[in-house]
ZAMARGU-4260 file (C-alpha; in steps of 0.2 Angstrom, whole numbers, plus 5000, padded with zeros to 4 digits):
<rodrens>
0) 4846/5050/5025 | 4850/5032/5032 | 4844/5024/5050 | 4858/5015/5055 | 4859/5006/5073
5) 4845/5020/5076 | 4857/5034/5071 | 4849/5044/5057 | 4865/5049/5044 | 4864/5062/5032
10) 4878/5059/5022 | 4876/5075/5012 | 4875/5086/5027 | 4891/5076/5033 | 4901/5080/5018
15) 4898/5096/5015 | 4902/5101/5034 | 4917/5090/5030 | 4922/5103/5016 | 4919/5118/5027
20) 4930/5112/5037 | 4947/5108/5027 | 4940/5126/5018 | 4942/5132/5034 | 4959/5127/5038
25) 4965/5129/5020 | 4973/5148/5022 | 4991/5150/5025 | 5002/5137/5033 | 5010/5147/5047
30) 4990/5151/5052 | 4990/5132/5052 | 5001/5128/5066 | 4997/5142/5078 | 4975/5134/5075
35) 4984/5117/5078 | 4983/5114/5097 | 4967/5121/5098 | 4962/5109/5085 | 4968/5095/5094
40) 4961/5098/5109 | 4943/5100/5098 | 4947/5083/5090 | 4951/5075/5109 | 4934/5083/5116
45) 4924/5078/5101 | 4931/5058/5101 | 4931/5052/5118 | 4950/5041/5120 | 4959/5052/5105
50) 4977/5054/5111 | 4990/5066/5104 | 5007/5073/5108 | 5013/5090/5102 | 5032/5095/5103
55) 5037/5113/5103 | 5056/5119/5103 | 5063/5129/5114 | 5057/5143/5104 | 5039/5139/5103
60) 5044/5130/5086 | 5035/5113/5079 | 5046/5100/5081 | 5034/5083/5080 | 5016/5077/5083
65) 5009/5062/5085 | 4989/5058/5086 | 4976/5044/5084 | 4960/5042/5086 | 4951/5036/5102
70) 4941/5023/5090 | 4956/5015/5083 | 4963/5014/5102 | 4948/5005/5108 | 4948/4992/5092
75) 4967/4987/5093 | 4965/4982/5109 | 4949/4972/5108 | 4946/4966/5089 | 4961/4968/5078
80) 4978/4958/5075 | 4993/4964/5086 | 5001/4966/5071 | 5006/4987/5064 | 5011/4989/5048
85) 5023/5007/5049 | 5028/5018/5031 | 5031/5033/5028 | 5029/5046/5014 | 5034/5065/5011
90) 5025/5079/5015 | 5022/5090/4998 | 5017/5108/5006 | 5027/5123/5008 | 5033/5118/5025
95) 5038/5099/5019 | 5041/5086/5034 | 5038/5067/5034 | 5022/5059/5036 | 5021/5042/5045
100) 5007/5031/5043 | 5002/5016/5056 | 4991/5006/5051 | 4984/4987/5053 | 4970/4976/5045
105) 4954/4972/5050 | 4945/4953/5050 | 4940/4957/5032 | 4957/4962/5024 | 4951/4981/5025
110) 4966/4994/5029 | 4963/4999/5049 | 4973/5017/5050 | 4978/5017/5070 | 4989/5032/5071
115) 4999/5046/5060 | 5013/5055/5069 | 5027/5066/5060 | 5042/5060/5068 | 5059/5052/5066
120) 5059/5039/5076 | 5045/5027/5078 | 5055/5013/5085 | 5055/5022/5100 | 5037/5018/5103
125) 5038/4999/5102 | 5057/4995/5109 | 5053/4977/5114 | 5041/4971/5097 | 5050/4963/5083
130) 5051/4972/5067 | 5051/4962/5052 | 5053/4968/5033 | 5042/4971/5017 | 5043/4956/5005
135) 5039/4970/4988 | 5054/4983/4996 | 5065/4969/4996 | 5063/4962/4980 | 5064/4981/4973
140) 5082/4980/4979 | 5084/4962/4969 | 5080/4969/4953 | 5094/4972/4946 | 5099/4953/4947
145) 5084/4948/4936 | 5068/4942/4937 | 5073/4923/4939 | 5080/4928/4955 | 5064/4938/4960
150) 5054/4925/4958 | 5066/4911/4966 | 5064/4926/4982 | 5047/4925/4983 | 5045/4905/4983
155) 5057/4909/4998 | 5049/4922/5007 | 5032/4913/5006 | 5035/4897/5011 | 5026/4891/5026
160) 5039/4877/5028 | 5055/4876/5035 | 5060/4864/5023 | 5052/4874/5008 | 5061/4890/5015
165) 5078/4882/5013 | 5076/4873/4998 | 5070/4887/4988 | 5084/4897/5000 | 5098/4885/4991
170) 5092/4888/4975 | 5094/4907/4973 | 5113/4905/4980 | 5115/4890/4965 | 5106/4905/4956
175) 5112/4921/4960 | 5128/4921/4975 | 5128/4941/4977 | 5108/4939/4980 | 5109/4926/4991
180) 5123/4933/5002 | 5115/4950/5004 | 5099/4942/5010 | 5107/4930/5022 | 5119/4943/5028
185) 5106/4952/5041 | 5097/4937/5045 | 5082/4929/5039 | 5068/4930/5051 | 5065/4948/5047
190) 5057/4943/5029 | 5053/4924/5030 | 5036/4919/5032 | 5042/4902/5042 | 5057/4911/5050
195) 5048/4923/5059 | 5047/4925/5079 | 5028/4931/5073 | 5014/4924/5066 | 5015/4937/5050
200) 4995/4930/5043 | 4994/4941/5028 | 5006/4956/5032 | 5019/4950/5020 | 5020/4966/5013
205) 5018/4984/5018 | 5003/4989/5004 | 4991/4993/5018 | 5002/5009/5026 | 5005/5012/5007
210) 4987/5012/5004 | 4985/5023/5016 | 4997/5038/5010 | 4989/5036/4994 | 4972/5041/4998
215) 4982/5057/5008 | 4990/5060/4992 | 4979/5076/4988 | 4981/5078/5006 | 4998/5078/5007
220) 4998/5098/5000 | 4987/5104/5012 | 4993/5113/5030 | 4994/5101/5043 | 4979/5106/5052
225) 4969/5103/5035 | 4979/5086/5035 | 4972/5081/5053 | 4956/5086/5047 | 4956/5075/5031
230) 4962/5062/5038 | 4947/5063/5052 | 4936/5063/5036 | 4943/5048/5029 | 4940/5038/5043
235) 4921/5042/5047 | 4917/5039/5033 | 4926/5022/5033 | 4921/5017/5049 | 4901/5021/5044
240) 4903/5011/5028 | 4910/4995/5035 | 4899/4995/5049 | 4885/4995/5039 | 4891/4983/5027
245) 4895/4972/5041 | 4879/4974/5049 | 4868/4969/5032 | 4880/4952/5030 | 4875/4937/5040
250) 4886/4923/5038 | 4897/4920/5054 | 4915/4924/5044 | 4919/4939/5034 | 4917/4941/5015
255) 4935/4938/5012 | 4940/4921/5023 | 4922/4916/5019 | 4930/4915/5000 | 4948/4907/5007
260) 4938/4895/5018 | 4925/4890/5004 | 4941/4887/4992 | 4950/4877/5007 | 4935/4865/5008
265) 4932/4863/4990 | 4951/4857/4990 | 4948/4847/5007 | 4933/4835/4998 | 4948/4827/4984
270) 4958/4819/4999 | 4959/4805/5010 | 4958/4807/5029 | 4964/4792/5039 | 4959/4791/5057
275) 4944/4799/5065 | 4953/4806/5082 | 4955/4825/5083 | 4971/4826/5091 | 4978/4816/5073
280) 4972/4814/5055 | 4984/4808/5042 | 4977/4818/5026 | 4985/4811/5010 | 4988/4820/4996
285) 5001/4819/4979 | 5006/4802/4988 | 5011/4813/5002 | 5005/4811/5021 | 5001/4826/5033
290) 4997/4826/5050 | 4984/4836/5056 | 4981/4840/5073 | 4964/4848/5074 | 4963/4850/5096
295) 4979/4862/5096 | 4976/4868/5076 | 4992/4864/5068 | 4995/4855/5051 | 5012/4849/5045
300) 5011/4861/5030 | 5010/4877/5043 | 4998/4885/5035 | 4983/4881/5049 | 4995/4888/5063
305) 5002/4904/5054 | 4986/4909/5044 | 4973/4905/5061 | 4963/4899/5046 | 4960/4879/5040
310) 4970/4872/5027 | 4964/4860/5015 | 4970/4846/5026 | 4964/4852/5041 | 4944/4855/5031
315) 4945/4837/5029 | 4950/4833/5046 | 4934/4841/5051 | 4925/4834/5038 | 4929/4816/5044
320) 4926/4822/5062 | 4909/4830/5057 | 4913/4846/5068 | 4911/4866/5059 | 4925/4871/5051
325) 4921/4889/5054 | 4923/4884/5076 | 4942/4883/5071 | 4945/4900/5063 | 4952/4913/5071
330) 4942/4927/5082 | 4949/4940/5071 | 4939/4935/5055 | 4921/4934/5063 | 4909/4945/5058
335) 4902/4950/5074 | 4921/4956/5078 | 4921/4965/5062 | 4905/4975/5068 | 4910/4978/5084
340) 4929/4986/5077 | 4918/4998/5067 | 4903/5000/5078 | 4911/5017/5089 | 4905/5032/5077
345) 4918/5047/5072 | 4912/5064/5076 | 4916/5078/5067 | 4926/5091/5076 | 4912/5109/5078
350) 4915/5125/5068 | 4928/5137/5077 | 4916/5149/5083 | 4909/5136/5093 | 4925/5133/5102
355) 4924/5133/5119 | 4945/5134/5124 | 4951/5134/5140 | 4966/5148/5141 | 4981/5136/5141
360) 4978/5128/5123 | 4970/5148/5116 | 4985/5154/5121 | 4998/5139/5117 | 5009/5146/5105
365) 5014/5137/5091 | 5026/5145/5077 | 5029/5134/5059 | 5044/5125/5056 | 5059/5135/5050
370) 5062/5127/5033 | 5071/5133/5018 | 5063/5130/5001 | 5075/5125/4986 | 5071/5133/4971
375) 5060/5126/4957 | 5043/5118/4960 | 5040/5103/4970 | 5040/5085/4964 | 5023/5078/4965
380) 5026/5061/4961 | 5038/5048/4967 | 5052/5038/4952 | 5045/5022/4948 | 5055/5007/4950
385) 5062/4996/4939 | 5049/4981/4941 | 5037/4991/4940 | 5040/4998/4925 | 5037/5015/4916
390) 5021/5026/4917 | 5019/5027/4898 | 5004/5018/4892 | 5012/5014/4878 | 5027/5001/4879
395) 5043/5007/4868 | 5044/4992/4854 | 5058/4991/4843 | 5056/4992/4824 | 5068/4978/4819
400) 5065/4964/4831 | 5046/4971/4838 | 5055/4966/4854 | 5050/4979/4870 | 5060/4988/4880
405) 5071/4997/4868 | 5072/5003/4851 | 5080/4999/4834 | 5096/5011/4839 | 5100/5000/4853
410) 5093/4983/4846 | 5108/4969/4850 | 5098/4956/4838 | 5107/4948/4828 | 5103/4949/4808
415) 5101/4932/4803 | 5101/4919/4821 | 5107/4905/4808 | 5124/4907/4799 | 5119/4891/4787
420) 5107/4900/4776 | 5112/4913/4764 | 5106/4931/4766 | 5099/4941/4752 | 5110/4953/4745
425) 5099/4967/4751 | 5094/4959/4769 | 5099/4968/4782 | 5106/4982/4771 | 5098/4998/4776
430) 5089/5007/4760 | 5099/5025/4759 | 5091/5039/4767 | 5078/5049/4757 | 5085/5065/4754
435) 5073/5078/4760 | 5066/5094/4746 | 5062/5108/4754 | 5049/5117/4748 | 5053/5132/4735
440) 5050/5151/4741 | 5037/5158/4732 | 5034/5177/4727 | 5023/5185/4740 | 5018/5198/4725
445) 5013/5188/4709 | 5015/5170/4718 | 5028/5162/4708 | 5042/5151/4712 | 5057/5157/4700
450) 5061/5172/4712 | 5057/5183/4729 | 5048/5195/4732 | 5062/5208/4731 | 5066/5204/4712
455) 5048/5204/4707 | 5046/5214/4691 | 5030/5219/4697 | 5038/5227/4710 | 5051/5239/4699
460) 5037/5242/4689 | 5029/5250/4701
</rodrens>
């Protein structure tokens, strides 16, 4: 039992009324739609702000949903970045379907899940935001060119100059032409960091959705009222364990751009600020000058504007001007935002027989997708890429050059790398092939090896 904000949690009683309830909703999956607008409504009435959209067919057949939580609402619009970060992952239960994940980030680099909707077309919702790419999607597509060009890719995609962008731009086509034109082909402001029509911060990548479905993954199996359900589970307990976290820290920034901002500064006290004005520094560094303008936050390396965090050059700006460095950090990583973006409690949704239904949503009919199973068992986990690697713990090695990847069959070593020096005459010969014995019959009446058991003498004896 734990006092928090004068709320006495019982975090045992919370999780086991959390088990009753998936338990509950566990049974068969066409059971499962017809308990899921009741379920919904439940989940509206328990969390004050929760929206959700249910789509029947014609037929009284589920076509889509869409829900969030009233919480989530409330902190995007006050606390969190305008940036979503969308992905999507299938659905591994009897009925199938595709899950789609929205999530964002919060001042401390913590996954913010916003909503889930099972749908087709998300870009409907947002017609007028710009959608930009995943950086590790997009190198997954590269890998096949190598891993020079991967990392030539990255150096582009991170770049917070333009001039960096198109140097590094210019050397993956000197590198790799194809690459380079099936990048450029749909434009680079999707995927740049110093292209983009966005500030992109730390979304260069779409790990946090993907985080996400991976804590669903035992979820995924489940019917989708038990999915809601988990998912409402998840959540709680998140948003009680941050809060309380963020309620026992009191330093004025977050835990993790307190470490950025404590590394920038450490950097910031090796250099030489000229001028003393806040609207210009000239910061010097590797016998390069940079312009820091500390009254409208920008740096010549773009790193103070597009992060909303002080570079090194801008630490010793401040430094020289004696102000706080922590006055020019962003809103978003403060820790009294933090708190109040996980302050709102989740309340669990009440056993059904306390359900108290008005006659439109107990009598809603809702009938389970019409799906047709192929035959054999379903696939449980996804193909691994090529830079990720294999799942085997263990690396294949080859016995002849102990190089990795393949095996002495397929080894393309040569024998000898230099033709001047005279091999043995038995290097690189392969020793004949030990002939295998197989191991003599013996008799199964007196035990010996010169004949069977059917020409025993013993036998014709008796």
């Amino acid at each position: 039992m734990q006092r928090l904000f004068g709320i006495e949690i019982n975090y045992s009683f919370a999780l086991r009324a959390r088990n009753i309830a998936i338990k509950m909703m566990s049974g068969d999956f066409e059971n499962s739609y017809q308990m899921l607008p009741s379920y919904l409504y439940m989940l509206r009435s328990s969390n004050l702000g929760t929206l959700y959209d249910l789509e029947m067919k014609s037929d009284g057949e589920f076509h889509h949903m869409f829900v969030t939580l009233g919480q989530s609402v409330a902190a995007f619009e006050s606390h969190l970045r305008p940036i979503i970060v969308v992905d999507g992952t299938h659905l591994k239960g009897r009925k199938r379907g595709i899950l789609f994940v929205a999530v964002t980030k919060d001042g401390n680099e913590g996954v913010f899940p916003l909503h889930k909707s099972i749908r087709n077309a998300v870009e409907c919702l947002y017609p007028n935001v710009p959608h930009v790419l995943c950086y590790y999607h997009l190198q997954k597509n590269l890998a096949h060119y190598g891993l020079h060009v991967a990392t030539v890719f990255k150096a582009a995609t991170y770049s917070y100059r333009s001039d960096d962008f198109h140097r590094n731009f210019s050397a993956l086509e000197v590198l790799k032409v194809n690459a380079h034109t099936r990048l450029d082909i749909n434009g680079v402001e999707p995927w740049a960091r110093s292209k983009c029509p966005v500030r992109r911060t730390s979304f260069m990548m779409s790990n946090a959705a993907e985080t996400m479905n991976n804590r669903l993954l035992w979820a995924r199996r489940l019917p989708v009222a038990s999915l809601i359900e988990s998912y409402r589970a998840i959540m709680e307990k998140w948003f009680d364990a941050r809060c309380h976290s963020a309620a026992s820290r009191s330093h004025e920034l977050t835990e993790v751009v307190a470490a950025k901002w404590h590394l920038a500064i450490e950097a910031g006290r090796q250099l030489d600020v000229r001028g003393t004005m806040t609207h210009m520094n000239s910061v010097e560094e590797d016998h390069a000058f940079y312009s820091v303008d500390l009254e409208n936050q920008t740096c010549d390396c773009a790193q103070f504007e597009l992060d909303d965090i002080p570079c090194r050059h801008a630490c010793a700006a401040i430094r020289r001007a004696g102000l706080q460095v922590t006055d020019f950090v962003g809103k978003y990583f403060k820790q009294f935002i933090l708190l109040a973006t996980h302050m709102p409690r989740i309340v669990p949704v009440p056993h059904p027989m306390y359900w108290n239904l008005p006659e439109s949503i107990a009598t809603y009919i809702a009938k389970s997708p019409d799906i047709t199973r192929h035959a054999g068992r379903l696939k449980k986990s996804r193909a691994r890429s090529a830079i990720e690697g294999s799942s085997n713990s263990r690396p294949q090695v080859c016995s002849r050059c102990k190089g990795r990847g393949h095996n002495a069959r397929r080894c393309k070593a040569p024998l000898a790398l230099d033709l001047n020096v005279a091999l043995d005459e038995n290097e690189g010969v392969e020793p004949p092939p030990v002939p295998r014995t197989r191991r003599k019959k013996k008799c199964g009446i007196c035990r010996s090896g010169t004949h069977t058991k059917n020409a025993c003498p013993r036998r014709e004896n008796e």
